[in-house]
gemmi code that builds the backbone of each chain (N, CA, C; Angstrom):
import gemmi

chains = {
    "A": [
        ("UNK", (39.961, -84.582, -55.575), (40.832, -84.840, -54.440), (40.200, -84.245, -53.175)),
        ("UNK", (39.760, -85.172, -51.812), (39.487, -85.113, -50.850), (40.394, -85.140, -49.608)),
        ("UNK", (40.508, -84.004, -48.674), (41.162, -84.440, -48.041), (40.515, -83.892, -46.670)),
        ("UNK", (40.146, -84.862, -45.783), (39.598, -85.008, -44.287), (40.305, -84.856, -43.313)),
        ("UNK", (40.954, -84.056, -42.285), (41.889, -84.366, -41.241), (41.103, -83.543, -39.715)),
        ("UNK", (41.467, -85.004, -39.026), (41.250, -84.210, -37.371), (42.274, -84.302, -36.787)),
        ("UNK", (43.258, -83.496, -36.616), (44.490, -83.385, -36.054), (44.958, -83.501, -34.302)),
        ("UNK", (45.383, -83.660, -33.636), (45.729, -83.481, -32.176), (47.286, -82.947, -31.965)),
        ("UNK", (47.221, -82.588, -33.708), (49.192, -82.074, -33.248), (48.816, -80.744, -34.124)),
        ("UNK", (50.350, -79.949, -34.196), (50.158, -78.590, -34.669), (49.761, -79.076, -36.182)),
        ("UNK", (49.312, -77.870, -37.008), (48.297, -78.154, -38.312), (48.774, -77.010, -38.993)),
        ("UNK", (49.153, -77.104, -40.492), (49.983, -75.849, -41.169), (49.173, -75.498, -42.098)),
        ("UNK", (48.874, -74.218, -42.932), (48.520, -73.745, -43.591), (48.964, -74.467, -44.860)),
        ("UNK", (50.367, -73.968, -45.389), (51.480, -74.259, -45.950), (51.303, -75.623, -46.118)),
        ("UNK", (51.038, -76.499, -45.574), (51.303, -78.013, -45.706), (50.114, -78.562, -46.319)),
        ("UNK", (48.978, -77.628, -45.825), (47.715, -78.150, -45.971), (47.581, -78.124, -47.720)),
        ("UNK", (48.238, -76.650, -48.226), (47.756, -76.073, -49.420), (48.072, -77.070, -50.339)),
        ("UNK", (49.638, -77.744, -49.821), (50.326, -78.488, -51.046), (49.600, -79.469, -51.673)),
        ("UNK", (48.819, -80.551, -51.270), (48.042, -80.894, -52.303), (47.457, -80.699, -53.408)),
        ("UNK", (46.648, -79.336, -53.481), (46.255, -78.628, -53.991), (46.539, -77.923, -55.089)),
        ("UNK", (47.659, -77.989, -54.948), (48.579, -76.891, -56.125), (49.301, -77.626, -57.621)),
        ("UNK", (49.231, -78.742, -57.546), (49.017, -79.273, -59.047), (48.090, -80.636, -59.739)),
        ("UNK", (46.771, -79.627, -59.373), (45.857, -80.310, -59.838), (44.977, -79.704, -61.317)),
        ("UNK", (45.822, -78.621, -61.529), (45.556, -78.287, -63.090), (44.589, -77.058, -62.825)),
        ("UNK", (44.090, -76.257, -61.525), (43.311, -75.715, -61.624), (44.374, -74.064, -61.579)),
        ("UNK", (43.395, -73.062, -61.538), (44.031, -71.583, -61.664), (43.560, -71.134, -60.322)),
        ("UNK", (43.020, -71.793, -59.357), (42.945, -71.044, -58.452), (42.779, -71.896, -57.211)),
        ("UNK", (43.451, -71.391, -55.845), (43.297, -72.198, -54.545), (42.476, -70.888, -53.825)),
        ("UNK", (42.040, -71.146, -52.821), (41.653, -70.379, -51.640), (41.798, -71.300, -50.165)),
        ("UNK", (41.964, -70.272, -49.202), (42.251, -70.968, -48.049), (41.830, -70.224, -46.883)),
        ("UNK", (41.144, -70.744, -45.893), (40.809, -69.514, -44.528), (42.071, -70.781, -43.421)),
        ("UNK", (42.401, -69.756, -42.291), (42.821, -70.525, -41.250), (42.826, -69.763, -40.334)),
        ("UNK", (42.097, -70.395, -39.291), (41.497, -69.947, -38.045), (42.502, -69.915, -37.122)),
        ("UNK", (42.854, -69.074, -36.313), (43.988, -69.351, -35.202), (43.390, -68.983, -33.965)),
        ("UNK", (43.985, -69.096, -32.955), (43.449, -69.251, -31.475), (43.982, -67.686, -31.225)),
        ("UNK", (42.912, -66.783, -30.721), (42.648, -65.187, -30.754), (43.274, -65.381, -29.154)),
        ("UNK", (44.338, -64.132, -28.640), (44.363, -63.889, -27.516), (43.595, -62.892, -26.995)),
        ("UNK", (42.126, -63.514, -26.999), (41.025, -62.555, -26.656), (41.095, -62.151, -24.708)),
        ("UNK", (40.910, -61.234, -24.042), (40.908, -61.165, -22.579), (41.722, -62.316, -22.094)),
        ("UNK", (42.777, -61.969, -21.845), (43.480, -63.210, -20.859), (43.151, -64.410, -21.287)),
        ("UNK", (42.596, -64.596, -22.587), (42.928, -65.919, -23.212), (44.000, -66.993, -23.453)),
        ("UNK", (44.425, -67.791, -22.603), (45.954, -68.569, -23.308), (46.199, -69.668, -24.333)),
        ("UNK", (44.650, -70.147, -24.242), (45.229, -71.326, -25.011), (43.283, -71.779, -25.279)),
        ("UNK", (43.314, -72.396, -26.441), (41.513, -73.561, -26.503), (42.079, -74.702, -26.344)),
        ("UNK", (40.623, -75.081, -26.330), (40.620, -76.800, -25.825), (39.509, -77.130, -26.732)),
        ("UNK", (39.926, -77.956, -27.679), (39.030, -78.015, -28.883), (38.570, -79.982, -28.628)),
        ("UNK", (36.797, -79.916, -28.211), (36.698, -81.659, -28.005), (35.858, -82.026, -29.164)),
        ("UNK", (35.867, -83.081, -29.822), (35.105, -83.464, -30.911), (34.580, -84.627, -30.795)),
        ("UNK", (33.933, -85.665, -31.576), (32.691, -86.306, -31.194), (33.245, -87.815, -32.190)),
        ("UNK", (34.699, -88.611, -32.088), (35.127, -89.451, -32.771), (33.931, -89.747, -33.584)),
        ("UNK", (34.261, -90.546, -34.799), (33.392, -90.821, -36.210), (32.537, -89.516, -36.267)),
        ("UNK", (31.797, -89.064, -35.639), (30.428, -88.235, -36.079), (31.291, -86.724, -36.573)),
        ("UNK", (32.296, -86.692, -36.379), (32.850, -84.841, -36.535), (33.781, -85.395, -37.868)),
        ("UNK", (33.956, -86.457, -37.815), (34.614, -86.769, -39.421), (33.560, -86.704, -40.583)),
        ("UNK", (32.081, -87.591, -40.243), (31.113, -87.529, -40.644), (30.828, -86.402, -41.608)),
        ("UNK", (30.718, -85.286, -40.089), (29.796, -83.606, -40.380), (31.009, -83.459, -41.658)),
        ("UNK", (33.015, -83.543, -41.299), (33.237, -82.604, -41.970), (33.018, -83.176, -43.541)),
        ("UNK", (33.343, -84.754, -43.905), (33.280, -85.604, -44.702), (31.554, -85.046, -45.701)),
        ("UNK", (30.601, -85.095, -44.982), (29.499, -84.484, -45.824), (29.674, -82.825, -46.246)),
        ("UNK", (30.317, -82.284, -45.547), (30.340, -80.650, -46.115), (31.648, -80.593, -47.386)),
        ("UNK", (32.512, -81.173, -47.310), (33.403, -81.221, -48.063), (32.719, -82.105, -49.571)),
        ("UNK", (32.466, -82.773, -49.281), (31.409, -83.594, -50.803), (30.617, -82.762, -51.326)),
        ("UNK", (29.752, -81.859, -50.368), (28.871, -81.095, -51.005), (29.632, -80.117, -51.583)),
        ("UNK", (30.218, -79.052, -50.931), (31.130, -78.331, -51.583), (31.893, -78.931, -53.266)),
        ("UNK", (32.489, -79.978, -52.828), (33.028, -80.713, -54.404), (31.967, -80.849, -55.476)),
        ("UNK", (30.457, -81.060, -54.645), (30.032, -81.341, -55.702), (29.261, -79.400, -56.526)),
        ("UNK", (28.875, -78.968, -55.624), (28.136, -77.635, -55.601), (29.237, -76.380, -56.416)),
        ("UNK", (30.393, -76.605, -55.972), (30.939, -75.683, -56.691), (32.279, -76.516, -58.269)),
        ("UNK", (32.045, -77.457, -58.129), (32.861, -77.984, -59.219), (34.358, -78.615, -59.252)),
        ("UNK", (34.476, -78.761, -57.766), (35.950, -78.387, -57.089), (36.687, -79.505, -57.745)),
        ("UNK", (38.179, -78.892, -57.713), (39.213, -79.913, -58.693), (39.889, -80.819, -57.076)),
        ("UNK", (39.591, -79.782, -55.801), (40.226, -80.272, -54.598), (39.348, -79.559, -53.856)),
        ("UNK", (39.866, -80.350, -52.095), (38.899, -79.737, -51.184), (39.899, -80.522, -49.712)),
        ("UNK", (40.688, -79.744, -48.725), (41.373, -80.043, -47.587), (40.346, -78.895, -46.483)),
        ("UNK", (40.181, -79.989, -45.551), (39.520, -79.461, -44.402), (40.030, -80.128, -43.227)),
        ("UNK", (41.518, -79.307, -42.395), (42.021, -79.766, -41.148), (41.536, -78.975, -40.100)),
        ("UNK", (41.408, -79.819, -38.851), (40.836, -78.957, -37.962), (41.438, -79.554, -36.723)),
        ("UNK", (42.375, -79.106, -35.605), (43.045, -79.268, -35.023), (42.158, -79.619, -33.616)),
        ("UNK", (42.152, -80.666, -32.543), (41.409, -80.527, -31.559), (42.541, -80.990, -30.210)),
        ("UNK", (41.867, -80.913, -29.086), (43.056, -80.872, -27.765), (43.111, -79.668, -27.142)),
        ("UNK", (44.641, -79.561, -27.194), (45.137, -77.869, -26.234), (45.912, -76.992, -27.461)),
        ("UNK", (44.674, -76.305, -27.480), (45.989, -75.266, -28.821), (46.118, -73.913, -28.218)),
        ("UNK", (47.591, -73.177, -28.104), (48.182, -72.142, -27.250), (48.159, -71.404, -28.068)),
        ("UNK", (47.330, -69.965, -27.681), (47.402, -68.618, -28.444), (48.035, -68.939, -29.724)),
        ("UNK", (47.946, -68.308, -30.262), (48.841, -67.743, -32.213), (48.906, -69.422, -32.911)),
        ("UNK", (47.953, -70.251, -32.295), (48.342, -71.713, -33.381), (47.232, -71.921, -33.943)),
        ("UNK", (47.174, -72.381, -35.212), (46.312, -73.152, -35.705), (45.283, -73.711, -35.461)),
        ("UNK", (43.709, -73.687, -35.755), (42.985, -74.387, -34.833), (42.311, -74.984, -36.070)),
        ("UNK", (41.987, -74.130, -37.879), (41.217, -75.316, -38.629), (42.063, -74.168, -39.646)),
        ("UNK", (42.576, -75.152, -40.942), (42.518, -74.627, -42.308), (41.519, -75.247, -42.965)),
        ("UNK", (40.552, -74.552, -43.968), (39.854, -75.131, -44.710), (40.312, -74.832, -46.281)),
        ("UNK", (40.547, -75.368, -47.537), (41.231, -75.263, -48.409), (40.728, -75.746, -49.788)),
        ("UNK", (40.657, -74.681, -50.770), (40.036, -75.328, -52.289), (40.188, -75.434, -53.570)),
        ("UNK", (40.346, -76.506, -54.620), (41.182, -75.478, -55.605), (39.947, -75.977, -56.479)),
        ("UNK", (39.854, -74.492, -57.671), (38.880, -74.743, -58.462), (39.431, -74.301, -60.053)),
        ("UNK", (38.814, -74.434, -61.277), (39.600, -73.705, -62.427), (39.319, -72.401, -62.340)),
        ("UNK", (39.065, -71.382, -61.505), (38.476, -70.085, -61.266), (38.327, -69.536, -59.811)),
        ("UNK", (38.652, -68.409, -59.641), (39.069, -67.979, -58.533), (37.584, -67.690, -57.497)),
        ("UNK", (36.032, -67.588, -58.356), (34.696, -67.283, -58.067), (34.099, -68.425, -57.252)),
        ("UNK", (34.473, -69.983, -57.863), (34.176, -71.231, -57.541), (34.802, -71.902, -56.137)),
        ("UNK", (36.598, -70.928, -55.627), (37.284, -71.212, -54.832), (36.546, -70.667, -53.651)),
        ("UNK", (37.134, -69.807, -54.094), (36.457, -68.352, -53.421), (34.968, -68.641, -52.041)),
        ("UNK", (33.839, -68.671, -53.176), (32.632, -69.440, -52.391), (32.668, -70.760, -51.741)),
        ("UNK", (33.427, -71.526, -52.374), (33.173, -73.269, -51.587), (34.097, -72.580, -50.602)),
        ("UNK", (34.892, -71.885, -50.199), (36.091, -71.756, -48.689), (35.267, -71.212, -47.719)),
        ("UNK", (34.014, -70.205, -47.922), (33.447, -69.508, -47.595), (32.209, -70.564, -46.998)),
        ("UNK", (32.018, -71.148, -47.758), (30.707, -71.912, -47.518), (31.041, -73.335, -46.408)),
        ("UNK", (32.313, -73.497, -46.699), (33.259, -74.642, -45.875), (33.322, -74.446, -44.488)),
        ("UNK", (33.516, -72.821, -44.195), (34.401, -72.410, -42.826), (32.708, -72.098, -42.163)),
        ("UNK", (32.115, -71.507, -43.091), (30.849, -70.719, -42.078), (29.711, -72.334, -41.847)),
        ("UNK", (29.939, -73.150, -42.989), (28.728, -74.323, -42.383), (29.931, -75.385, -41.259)),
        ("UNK", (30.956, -75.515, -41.228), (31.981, -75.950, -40.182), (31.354, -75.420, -38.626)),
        ("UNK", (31.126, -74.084, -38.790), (31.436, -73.626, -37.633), (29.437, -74.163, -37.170)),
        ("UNK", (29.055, -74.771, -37.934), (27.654, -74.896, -37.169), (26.785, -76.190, -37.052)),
        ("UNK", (27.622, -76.790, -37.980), (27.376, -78.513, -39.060), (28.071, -79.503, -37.635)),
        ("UNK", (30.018, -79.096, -38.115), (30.396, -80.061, -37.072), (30.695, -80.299, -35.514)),
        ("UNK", (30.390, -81.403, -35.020), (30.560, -81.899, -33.732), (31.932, -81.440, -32.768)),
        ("UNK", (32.756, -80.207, -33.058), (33.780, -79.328, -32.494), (32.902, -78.385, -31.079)),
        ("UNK", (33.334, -78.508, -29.901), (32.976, -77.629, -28.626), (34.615, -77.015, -28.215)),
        ("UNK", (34.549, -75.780, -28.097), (35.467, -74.826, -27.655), (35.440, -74.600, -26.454)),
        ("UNK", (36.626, -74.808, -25.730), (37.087, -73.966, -24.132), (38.573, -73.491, -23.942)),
        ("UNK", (37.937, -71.816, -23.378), (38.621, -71.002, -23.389), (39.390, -71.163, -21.913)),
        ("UNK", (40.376, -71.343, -21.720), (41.360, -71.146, -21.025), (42.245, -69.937, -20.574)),
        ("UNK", (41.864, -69.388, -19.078), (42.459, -67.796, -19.176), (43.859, -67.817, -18.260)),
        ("UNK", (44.609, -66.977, -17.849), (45.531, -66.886, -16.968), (45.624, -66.646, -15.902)),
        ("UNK", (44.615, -66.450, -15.330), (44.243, -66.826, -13.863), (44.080, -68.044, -13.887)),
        ("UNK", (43.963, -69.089, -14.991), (43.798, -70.418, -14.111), (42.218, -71.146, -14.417)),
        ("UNK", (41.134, -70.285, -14.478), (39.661, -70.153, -15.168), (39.793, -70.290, -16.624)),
        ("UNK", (38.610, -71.802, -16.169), (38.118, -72.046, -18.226), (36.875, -72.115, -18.325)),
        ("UNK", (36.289, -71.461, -19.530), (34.918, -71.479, -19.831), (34.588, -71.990, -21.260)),
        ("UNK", (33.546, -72.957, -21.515), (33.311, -73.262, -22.270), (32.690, -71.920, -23.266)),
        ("UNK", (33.032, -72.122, -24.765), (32.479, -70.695, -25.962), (31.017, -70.982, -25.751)),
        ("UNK", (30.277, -70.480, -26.475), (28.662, -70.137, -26.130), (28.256, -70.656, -28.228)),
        ("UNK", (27.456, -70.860, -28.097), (27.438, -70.623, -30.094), (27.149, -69.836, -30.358)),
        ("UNK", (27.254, -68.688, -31.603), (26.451, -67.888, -31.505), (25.729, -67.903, -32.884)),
        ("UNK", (24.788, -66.491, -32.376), (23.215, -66.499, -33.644), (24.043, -65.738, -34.854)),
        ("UNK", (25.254, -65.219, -34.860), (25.685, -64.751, -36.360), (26.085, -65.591, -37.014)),
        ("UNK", (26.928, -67.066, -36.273), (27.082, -67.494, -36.804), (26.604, -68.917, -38.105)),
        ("UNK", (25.188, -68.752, -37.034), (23.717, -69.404, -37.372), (23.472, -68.848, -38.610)),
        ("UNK", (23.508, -67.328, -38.738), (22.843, -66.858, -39.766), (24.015, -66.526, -41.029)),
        ("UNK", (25.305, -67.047, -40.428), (26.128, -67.192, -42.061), (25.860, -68.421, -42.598)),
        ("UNK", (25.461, -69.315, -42.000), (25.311, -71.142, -42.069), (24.816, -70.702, -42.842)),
        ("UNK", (23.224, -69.914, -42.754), (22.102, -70.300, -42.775), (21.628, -69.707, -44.646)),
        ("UNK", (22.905, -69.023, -44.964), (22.663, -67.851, -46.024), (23.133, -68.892, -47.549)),
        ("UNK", (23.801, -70.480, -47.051), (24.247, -70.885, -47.696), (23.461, -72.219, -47.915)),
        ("UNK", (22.102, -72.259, -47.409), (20.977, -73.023, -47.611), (20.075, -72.670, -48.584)),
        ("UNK", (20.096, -73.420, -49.584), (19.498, -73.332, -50.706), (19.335, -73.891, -52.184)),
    ],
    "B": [
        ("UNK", (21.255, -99.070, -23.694), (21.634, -97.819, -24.340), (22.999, -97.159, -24.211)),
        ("UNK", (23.702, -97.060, -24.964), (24.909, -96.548, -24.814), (24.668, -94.924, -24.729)),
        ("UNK", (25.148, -94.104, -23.451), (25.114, -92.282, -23.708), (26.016, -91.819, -23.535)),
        ("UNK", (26.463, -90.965, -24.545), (27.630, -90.159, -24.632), (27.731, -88.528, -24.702)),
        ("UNK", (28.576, -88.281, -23.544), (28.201, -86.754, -23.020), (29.133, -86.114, -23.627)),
        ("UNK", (29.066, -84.597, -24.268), (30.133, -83.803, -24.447), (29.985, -82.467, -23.721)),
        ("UNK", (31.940, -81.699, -23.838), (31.762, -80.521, -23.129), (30.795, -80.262, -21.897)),
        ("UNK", (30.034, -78.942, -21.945), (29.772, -78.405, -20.422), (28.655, -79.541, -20.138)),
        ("UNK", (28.168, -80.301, -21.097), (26.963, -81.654, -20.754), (27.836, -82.673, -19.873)),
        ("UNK", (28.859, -82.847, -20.731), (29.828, -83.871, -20.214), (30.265, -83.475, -18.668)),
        ("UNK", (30.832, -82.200, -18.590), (31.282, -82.064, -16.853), (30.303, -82.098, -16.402)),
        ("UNK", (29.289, -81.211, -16.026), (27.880, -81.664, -15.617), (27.544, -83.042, -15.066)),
        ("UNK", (27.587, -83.779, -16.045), (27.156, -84.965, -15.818), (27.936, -86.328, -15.037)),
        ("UNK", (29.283, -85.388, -15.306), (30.547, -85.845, -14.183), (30.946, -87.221, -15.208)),
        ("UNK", (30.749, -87.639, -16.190), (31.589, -88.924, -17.288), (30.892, -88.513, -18.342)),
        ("UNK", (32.030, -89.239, -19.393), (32.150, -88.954, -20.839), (30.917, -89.717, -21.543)),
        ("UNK", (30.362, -91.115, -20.530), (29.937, -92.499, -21.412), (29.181, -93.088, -20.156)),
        ("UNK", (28.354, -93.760, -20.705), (27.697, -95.017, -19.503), (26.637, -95.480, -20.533)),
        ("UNK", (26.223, -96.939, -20.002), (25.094, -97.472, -20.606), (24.215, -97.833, -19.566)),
        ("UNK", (23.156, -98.270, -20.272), (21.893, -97.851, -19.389), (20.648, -98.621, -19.559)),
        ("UNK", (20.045, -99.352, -18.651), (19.103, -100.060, -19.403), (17.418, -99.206, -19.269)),
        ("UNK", (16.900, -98.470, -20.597), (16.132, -98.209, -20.817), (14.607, -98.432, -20.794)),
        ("UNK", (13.361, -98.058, -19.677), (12.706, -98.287, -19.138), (11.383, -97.955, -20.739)),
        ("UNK", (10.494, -99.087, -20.836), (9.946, -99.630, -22.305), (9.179, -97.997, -22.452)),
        ("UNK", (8.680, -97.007, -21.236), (8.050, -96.469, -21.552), (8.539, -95.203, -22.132)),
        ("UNK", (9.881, -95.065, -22.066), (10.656, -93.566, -22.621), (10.643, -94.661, -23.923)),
        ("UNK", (9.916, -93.766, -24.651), (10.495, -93.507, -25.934), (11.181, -92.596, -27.257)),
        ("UNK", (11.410, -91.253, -26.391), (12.021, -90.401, -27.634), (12.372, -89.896, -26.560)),
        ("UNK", (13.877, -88.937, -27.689), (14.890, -88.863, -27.143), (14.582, -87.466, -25.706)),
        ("UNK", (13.420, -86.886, -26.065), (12.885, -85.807, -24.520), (12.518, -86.665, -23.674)),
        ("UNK", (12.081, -87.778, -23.740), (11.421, -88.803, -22.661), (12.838, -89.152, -21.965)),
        ("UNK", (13.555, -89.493, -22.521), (14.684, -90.004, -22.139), (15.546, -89.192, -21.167)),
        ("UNK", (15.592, -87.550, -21.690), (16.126, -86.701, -21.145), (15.220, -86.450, -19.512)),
        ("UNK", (13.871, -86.587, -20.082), (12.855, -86.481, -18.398), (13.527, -87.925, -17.690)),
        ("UNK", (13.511, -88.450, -18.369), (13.679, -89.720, -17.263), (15.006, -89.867, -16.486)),
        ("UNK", (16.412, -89.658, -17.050), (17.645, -89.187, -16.781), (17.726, -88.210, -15.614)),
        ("UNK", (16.823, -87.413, -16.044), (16.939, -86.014, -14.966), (15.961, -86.582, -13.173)),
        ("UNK", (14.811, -87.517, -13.208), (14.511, -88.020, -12.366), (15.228, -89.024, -11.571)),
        ("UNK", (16.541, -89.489, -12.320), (17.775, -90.242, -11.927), (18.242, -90.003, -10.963)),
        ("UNK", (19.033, -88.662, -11.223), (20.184, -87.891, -10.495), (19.730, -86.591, -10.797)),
        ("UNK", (20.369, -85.898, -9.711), (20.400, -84.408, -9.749), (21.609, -83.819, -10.555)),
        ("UNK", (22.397, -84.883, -10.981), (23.415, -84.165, -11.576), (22.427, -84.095, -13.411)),
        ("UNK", (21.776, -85.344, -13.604), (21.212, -84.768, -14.785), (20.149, -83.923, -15.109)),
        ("UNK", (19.530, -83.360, -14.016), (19.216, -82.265, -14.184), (19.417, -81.203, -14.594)),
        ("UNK", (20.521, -80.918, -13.473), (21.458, -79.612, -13.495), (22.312, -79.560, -15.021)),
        ("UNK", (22.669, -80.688, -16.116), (23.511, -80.693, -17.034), (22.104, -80.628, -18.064)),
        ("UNK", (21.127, -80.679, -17.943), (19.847, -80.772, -18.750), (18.913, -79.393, -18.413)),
        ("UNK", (19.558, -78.292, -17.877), (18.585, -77.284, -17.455), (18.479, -76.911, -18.374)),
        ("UNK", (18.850, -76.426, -19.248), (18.454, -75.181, -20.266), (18.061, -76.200, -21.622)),
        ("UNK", (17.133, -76.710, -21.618), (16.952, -77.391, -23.009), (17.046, -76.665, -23.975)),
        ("UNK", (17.007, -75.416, -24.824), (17.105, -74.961, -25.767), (18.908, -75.059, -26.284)),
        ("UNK", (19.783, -74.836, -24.796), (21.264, -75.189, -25.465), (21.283, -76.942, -25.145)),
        ("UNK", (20.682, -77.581, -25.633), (20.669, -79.278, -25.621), (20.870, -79.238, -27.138)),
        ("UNK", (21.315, -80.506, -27.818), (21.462, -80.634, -29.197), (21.835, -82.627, -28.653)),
        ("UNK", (20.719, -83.293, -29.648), (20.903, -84.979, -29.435), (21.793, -85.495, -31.230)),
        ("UNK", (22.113, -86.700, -30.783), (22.276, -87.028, -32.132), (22.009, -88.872, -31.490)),
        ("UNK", (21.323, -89.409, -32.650), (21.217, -91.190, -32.427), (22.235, -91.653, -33.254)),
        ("UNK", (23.262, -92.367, -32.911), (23.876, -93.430, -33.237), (25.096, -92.009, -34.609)),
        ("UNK", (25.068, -90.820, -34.094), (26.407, -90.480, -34.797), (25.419, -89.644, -36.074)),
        ("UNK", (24.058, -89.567, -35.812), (23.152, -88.756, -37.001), (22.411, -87.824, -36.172)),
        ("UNK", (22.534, -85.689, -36.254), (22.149, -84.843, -35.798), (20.221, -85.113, -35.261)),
        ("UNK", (19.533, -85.120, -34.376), (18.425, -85.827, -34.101), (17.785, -84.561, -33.508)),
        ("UNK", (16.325, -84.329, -33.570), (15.264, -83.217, -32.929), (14.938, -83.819, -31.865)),
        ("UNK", (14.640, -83.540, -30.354), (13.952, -84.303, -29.238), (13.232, -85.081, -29.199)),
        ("UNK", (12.038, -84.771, -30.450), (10.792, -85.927, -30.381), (11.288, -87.187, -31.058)),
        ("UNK", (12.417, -87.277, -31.598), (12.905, -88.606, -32.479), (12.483, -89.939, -31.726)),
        ("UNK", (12.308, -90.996, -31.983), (12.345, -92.260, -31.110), (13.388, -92.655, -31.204)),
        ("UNK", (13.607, -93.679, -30.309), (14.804, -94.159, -29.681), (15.258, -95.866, -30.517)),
        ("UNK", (13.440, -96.199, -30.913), (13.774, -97.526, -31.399), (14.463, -97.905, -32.025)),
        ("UNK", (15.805, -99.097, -32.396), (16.543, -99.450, -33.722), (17.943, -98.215, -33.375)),
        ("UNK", (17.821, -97.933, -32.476), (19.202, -96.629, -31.971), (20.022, -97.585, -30.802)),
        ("UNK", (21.448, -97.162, -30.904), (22.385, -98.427, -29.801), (22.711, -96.901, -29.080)),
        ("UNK", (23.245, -95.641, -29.583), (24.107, -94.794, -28.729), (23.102, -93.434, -28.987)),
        ("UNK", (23.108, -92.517, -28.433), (21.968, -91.126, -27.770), (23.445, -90.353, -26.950)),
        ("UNK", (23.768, -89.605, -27.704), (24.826, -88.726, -27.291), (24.165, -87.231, -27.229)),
        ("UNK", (24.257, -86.501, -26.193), (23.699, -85.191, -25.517), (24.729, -84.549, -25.786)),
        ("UNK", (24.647, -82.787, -26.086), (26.105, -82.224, -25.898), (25.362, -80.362, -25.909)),
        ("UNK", (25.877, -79.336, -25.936), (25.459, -78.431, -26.280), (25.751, -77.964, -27.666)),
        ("UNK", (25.070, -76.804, -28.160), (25.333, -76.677, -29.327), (26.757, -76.379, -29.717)),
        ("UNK", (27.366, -76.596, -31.456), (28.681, -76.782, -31.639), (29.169, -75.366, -31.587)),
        ("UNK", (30.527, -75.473, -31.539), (31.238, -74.465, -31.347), (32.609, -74.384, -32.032)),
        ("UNK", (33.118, -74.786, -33.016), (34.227, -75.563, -33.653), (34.949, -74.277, -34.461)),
        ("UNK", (35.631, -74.427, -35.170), (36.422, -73.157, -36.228), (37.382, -72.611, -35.564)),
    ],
}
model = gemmi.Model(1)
for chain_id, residues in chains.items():
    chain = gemmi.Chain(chain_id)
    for i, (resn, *xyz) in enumerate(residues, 1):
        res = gemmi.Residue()
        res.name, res.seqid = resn, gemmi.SeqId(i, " ")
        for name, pos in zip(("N", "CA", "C"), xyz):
            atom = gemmi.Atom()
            atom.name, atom.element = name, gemmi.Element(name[0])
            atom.pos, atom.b_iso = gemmi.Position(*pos), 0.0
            res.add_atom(atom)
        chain.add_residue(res)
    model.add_chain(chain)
structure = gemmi.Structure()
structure.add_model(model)
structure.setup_entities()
């Protein structure tokens, strides 16, 4: 069981998981990213790249199914205007073992953040938005899961 | 040629999209970027820092020297930032 979503409305943890949960396996895992009220941060602006960011997430999610054995695999990722404390991506897995979950969620969220066609802007309360920067740690979690 | 701009490429460049008719002698996707930037000054200024540039042909992640031939769309953007 595959499940692909690019959202433009709010995106639930909880909603995401339910698929997941009777597919015979003993274990789910789940990360979900929320919008940090970092410095006068209010809100992201999440833009994505129609077909090609379904693409990126559509190939990481297969690999994952196939690499770790997965019984399931939900990867939502919310794009638009998302306001402090909401949702911005759940990534989600169920496997017969908690070792197999565990790593494909891990391997999901850190090659996400470098694979797909998603650009971040930060929006502050003065009124000033700046586009996020990428960064090299997050290069080098991608990068630990090449092999 | 269909080009499609994202984020800080996209404001920069002041639109999302335009097509373009492609001169026989650019052929990969850095030629393309030199030739763009001899256009306008706005593609310059959205093309300064080539190391934060990232291309993709037709919706597949692409290196600069790629050619262009048998490609309809050449979308520019900076590197991703998503999660």
């Amino acid at each position: 069981m595959k499940q692909v979503t690019i959202s433009a409305n709010p995106i639930s943890t909880a909603r995401a998981l339910e698929p997941l949960e009777h597919l015979g396996g003993g274990a789910i895992a789940s990360f979900t990213g929320i919008a940090r009220a970092d410095s006068g941060v209010v809100a992201l602006e999440l833009e994505h790249y129609p077909g090609m960011t379904e693409q990126n997430l559509n190939a990481l999610a297969d690999e994952a199914m196939a690499r770790w054995s997965l019984l399931g695999c939900v990867v939502i990722h919310r794009v638009g205007k998302i306001a402090v404390g909401q949702q911005v991506v759940v990534v989600a897995t169920a496997a017969a073992h908690r070792a197999e979950a565990l790593d494909a969620c891990a391997f999901l969220i850190d090659r996400l953040k470098t694979d797909a066609a998603f650009w971040k802007k930060e929006h502050r309360s003065d009124g000033s938005a700046l586009w996020v920067e990428a960064k090299g740690t997050d290069d080098a979690r991608a990068e630990k899961w090449r092999d | 040629m269909r080009f499609v701009y994202f984020a800080r490429v996209r404001e920069a460049v002041g639109m999302d999209s335009e097509e373009r008719a492609v001169p026989a002698e650019v052929r990969t996707v850095q030629d393309c970027i030199a030739w763009l930037e001899s256009c306008d000054a706005r593609y310059a200024a959205a093309f300064a820092e080539p190391a934060r540039l990232r291309f993709a042909l037709d919706q597949q992640m692409v290196a600069a020297d790629t050619a262009l031939a048998g490609h309809e769309e050449l979308a520019i953007f900076p590197p991703v930032t998503g999660g």
